[in-house]
N, C-alpha and C positions, 0 to 999 in steps of 0.2 A: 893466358894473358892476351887481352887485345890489342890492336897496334896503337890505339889513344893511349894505352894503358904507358908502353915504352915510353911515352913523349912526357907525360906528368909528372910534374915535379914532387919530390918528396917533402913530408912532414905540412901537405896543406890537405884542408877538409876539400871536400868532392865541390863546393862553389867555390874554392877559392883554387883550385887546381890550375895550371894555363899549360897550354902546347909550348915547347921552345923545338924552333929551329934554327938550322936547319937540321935537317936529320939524313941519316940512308937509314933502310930497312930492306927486307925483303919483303915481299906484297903474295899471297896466295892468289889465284884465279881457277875458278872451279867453273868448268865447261861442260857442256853434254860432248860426250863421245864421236857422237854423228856429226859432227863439223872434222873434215882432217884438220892432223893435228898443224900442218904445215900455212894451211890456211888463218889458224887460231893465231899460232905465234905471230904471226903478218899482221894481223888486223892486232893485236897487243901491241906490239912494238909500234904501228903507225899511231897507236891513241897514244902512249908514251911520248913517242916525239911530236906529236900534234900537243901536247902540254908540256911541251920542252922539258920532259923531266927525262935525266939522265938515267939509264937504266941498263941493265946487262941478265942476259938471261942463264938462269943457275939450271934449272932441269921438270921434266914432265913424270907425273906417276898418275899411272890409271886407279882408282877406284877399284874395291876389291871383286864387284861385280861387274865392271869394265864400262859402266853407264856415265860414267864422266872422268875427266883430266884434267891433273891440279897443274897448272902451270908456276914456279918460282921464280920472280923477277926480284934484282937486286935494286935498288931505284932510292934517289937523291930528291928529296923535296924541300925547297926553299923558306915556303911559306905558308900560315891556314888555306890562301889563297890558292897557292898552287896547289893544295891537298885537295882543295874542296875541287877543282877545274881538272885534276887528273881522275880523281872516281866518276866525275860526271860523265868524263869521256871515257872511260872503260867502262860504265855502266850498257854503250849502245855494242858492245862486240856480240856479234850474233852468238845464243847459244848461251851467255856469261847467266850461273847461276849466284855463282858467290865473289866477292872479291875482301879479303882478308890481308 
């Protein structure tokens, strides 16, 4: 299940569907390997607080063949607004393959 998928309301067809917030979820972030991990979490949490969305970090697991790092953040978002203004800014973190 996607993370739009959580926020949709029940018993409406896929046009009539809408986001309600606010919400928390936890958020995936899929990285290549070769950035330290310490470096990643730094550059995560500045784009988090750069879109003032409140967030707390839950934990890291490597990929079975060690080529990337899924990071899980816990994270509060207000509004489409803010949804749409936090992936943009998580989309620039060097390395960033996936964010889920």
């Amino acid at each position: 299940m996607g993370i739009l998928n959580l926020f949709l309301e029940n018993n409406q067809t896929m046009a009539e569907q809408k986001l309600i917030f606010p919400q928390n979820f936890d958020i995936k972030l899929i990285v290549t390997a070769e950035i330290p991990h310490e470096e990643t979490k730094r550059n995560i949490s500045q784009a988090l607080s750069e879109s003032k969305t409140v967030h707390s970090f839950v934990n890291i697991r490597s990929s079975g063949k060690g080529h990337y790092l899924s990071y899980c953040y816990n994270i509060d978002i207000e509004s489409k607004e803010h949804l749409i203004k936090t992936y943009a800014l998580l989309r620039k973190i060097p390395g960033l393959k996936f964010a889920l």
